[in-house]
PAMARMI-468512 format. One record per residue (C-alpha): x, y, z. Coordinates in nm, 3 decimals, padded with zeros to 5 digits, m for minus. Layout:
{{X; Y; Z}} ...
***
This chain:
{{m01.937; 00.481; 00.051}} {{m02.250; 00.410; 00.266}} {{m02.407; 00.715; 00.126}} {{m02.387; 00.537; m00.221}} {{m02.477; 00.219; m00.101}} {{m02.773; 00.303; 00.114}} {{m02.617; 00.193; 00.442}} {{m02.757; 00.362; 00.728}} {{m02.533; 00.252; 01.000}} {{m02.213; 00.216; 00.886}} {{m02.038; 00.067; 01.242}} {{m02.351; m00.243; 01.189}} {{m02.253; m00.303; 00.851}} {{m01.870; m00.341; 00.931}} {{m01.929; m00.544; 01.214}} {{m02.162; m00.754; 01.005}} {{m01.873; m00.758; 00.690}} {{m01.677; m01.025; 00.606}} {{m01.309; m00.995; 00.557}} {{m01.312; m01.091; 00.207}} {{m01.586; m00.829; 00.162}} {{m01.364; m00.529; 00.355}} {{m01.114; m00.630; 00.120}} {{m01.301; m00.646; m00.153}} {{m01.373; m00.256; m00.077}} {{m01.000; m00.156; m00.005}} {{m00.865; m00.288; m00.323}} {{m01.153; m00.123; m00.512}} {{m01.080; 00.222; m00.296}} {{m00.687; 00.184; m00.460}} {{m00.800; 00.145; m00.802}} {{m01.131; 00.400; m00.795}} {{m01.107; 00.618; m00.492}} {{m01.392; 00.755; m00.373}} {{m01.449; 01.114; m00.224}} {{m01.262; 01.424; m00.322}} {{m01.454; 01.468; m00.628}} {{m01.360; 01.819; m00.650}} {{m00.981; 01.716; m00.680}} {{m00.965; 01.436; m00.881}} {{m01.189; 01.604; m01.175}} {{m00.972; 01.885; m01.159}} {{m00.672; 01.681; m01.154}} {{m00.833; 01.484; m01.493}} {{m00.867; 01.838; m01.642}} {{m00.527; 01.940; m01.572}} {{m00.374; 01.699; m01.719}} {{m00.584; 01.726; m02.068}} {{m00.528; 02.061; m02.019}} {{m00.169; 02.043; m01.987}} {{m00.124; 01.799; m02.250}} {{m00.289; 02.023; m02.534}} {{m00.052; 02.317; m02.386}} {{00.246; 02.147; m02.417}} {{00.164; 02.017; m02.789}} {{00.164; 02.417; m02.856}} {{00.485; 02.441; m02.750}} {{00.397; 02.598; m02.376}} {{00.647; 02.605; m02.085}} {{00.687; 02.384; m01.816}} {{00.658; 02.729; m01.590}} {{00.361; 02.805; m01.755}} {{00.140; 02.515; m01.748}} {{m00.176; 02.465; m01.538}} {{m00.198; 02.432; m01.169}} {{m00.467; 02.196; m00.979}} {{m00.600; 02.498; m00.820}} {{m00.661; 02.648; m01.129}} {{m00.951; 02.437; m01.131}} {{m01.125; 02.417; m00.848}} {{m01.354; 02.646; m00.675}} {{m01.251; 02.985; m00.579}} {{m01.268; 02.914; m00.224}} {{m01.067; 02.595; m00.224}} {{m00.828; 02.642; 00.078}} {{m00.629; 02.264; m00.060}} {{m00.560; 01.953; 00.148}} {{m00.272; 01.893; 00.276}} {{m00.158; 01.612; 00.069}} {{m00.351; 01.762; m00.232}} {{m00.166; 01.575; m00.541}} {{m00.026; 01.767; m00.772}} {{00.155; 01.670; m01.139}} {{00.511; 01.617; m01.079}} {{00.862; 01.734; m01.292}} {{00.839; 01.418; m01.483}} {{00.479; 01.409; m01.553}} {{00.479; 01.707; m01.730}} {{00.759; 01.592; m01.901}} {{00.616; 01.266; m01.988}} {{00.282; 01.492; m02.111}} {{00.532; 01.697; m02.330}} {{00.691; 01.423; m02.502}} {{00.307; 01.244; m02.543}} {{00.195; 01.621; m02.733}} {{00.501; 01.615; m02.942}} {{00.403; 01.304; m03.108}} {{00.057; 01.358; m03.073}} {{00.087; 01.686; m03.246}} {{00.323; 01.535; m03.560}} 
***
């Protein structure tokens, strides 16, 4: 976040923030995180992805994985999200009627 807003000493500017400010910030960071670009575009693409494969009828065994896209040398997070059961099932039902 300093990066982007051309803060060059970060420990300065959050001694210097207000509380309203920091907050500000935090409830921005729940509804737009920043950082892990890598993950959450690939996360946007499997789910597009998915959603067009289940329209045609693919299986839930079948479907994309996060890692399929992300660079080959991705070793993952630890808490690296990934679509759950009843996402995919809730993408399923969304292609059905999309596809009608």
């Amino acid at each position: 976040m300093c990066l982007a807003l051309g803060i060059d000493d970060p420990e300065q500017w959050l001694h210097e923030a207000t509380e309203r400010k920091l907050a500000t910030w935090e409830a921005f960071f729940h509804v737009e995180p920043w950082g892990c670009d890598w993950e959450r575009s690939a996360m946007q693409t499997q789910h597009i992805c998915n959603t067009i494969a289940a329209s045609h009828g693919v299986k839930k065994d079948n479907l994309y994985k996060l890692s399929d896209f992300m660079p080959s040398n991705w070793a993952g997070r630890k808490k690296a999200k990934q679509v759950n059961s009843k996402s995919i099932e809730d993408f399923q039902k969304y292609a059905k009627r999309f596809a009608k």
